[in-house]
BAKOL-242622 format. One record per residue (C-alpha): residue in one letter; z, x, y. Coordinates in steps of 0.1 Angstrom, whole numbers, plus 5000, padded with zeros to 4 digits. Layout:
<nodes>
A,Z,X,Y
...
</nodes>
This chain:
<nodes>
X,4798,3349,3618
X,4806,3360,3584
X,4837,3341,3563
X,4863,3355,3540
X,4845,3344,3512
X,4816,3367,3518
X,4839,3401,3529
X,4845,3428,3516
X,4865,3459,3530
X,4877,3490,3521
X,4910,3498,3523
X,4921,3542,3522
X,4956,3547,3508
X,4956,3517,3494
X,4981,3519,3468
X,5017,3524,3480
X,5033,3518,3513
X,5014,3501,3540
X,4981,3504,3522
X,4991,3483,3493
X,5012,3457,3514
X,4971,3457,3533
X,4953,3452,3501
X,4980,3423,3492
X,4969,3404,3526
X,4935,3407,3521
X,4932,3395,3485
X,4955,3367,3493
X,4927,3357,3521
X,4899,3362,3500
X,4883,3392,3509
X,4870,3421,3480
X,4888,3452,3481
X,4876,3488,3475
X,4911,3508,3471
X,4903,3548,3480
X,4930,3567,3472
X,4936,3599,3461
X,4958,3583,3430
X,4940,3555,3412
X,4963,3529,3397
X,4949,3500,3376
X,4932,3474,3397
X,4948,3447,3383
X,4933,3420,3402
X,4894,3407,3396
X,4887,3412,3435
X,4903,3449,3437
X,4881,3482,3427
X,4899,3512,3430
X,4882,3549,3435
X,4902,3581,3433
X,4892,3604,3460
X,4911,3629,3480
X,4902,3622,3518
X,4915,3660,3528
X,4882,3670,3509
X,4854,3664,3533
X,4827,3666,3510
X,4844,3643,3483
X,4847,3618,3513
X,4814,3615,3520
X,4805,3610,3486
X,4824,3585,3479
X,4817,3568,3508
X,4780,3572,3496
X,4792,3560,3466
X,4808,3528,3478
X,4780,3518,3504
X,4752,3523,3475
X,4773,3498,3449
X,4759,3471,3434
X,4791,3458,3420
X,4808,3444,3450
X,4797,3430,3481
X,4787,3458,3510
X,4821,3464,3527
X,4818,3456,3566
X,4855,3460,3569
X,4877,3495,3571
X,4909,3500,3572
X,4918,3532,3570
X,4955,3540,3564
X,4958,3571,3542
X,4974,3596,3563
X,5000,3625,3557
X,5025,3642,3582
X,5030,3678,3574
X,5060,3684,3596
X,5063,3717,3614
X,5074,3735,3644
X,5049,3751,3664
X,5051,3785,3651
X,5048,3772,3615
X,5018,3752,3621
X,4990,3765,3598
X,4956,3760,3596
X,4953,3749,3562
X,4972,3718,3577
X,4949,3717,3607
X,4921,3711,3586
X,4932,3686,3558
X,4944,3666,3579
X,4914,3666,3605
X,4891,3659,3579
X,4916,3629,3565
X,4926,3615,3600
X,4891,3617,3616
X,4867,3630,3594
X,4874,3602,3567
X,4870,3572,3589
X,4841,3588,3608
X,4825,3595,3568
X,4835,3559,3560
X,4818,3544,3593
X,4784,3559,3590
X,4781,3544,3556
X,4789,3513,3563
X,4765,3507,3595
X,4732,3497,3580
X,4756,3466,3564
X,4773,3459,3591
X,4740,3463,3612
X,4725,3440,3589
X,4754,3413,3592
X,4758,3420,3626
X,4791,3422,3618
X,4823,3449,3614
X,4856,3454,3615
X,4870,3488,3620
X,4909,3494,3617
X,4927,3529,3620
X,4960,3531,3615
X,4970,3556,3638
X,5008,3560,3643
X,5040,3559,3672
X,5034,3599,3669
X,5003,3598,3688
X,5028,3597,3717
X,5043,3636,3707
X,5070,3636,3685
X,5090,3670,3674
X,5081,3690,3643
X,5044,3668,3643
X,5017,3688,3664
X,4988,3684,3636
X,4997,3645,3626
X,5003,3640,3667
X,4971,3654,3674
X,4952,3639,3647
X,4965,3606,3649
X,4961,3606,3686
X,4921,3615,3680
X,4917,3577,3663
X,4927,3560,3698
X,4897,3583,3711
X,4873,3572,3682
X,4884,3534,3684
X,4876,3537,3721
X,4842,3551,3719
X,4831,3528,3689
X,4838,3497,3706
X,4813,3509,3735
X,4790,3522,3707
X,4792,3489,3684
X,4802,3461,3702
X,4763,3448,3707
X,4759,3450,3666
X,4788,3425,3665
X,4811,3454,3652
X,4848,3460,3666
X,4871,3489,3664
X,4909,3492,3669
X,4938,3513,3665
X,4972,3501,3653
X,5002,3524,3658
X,5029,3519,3636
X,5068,3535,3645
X,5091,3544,3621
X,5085,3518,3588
X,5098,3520,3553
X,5074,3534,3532
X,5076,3563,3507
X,5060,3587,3528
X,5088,3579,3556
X,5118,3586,3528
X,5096,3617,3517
X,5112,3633,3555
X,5140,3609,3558
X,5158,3605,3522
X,5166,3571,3512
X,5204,3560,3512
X,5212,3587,3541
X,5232,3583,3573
X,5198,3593,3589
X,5182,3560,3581
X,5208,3536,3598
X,5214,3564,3628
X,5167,3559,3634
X,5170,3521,3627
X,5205,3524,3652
X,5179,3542,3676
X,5151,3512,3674
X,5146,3491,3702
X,5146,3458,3673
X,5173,3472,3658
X,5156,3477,3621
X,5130,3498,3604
X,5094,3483,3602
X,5081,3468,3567
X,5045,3474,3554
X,5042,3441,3559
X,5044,3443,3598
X,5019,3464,3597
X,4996,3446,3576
X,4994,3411,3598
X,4983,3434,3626
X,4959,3445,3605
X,4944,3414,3595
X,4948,3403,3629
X,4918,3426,3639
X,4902,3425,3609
X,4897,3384,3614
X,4859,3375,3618
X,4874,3353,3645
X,4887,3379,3667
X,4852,3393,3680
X,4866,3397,3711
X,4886,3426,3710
X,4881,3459,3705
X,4890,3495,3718
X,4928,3484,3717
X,4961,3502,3701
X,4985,3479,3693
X,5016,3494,3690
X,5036,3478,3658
X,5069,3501,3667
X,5098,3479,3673
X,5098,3491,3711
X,5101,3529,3704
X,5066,3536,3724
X,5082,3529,3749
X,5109,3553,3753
X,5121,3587,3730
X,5122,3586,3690
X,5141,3610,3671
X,5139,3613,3636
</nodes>
């Protein structure tokens, strides 16, 4: 089994929101960080290597997937987690697609880009840890038929790579975050409105999820320790899979 001290992951999204509150964690535990996002701050840590790429783009993704596999500056990655995502919202007669197709190629295409170039490392390690952060929407939410759809695809990839993988020593799973504070969520839901107490009102917990909720479930299946699991969604929602959301 590999350590920390020999890991290195790549993280999509990485520098806002959940993404960064993930690349936080995993410095912090040692691992080497490839940040793909399609803005590219300063690293600003010796451990963190950041790559501007726009994941909607299928052919940029697989380049820089080449790209990061190929790299002799960092440790092969064996870990993904892939976060970047976008929501789109629109009714069913609005739905275009344009939309259809960025975000296919960002929600699935990406990871499944991502994945290929990674497995001869993680075949060579016999070792991998595959992460999507899918979403509470995968369930059907209004106004959300492409991010639904697409984010309810990763449950179907996670599945099928843990029966794939799981005799290379490689794991897949899904985490499904509800409604959590991020600049993306205020982008539909403006900060400082009535509408953000009336969804955390709404929440089973009683609050809005942090980045940093989603995060530990993150590293929770990223762990070299947890080799035993795989195929799962874990659902990091404050209770709202299990009944109606409105937002």
């Amino acid at each position: 089994m590999q350590t920390t001290s020999t890991l290195a992951a790549i993280v999509t999204g990485g520098n806002a929101g959940i993404g960064r509150a993930i690349v936080e964690h995993l410095l912090a535990a040692g691992y080497e960080v490839i940040s793909l996002d399609r803005r590219s701050n300063a690293p600003g840590h010796a451990r963190l290597h950041a790559l501007e790429v726009d994941l909607c783009d299928a052919r940029a993704t697989r380049e820089a997937a080449a790209e990061v596999a190929a790299s002799r500056a960092h440790h092969a990655p064996t870990t993904l987690i892939h976060n970047a995502g976008v929501i789109r919202p629109a009714l069913l007669a609005d739905v275009s697609h344009d939309d259809l197709g960025a975000l296919t190629n960002l929600h699935l295409g990406a990871p499944i880009a991502l994945a290929q170039a990674m497995l001869p490392a993680m075949q060579a390690a016999h070792f991998g840890r595959l992460v999507l952060i899918s979403s509470r929407a995968a369930l059907g939410l209004a106004t959300r038929t492409v991010y639904s759809a697409t984010k309810a695809g990763m449950l179907g990839l996670v599945r099928t790579w843990a029966l794939e993988l799981g005799p290379l020593g490689v794991t897949a799973n899904a985490i499904a975050p509800g409604p959590v504070q991020t600049g993306m969520f205020h982008e539909i839901v403006p900060a400082g409105s009535p509408k953000v107490a009336q969804i955390a009102a709404g929440i089973p917990v009683g609050r809005l999820g942090q980045p940093d909720d989603v995060a530990r479930a993150a590293m929770f299946f990223a762990a070299p320790e947890n080799g035993f699991i795989t195929g799962q969604t874990l659902y990091v929602c404050g209770g709202t899979s299990t009944g109606s959301l409105a937002l």
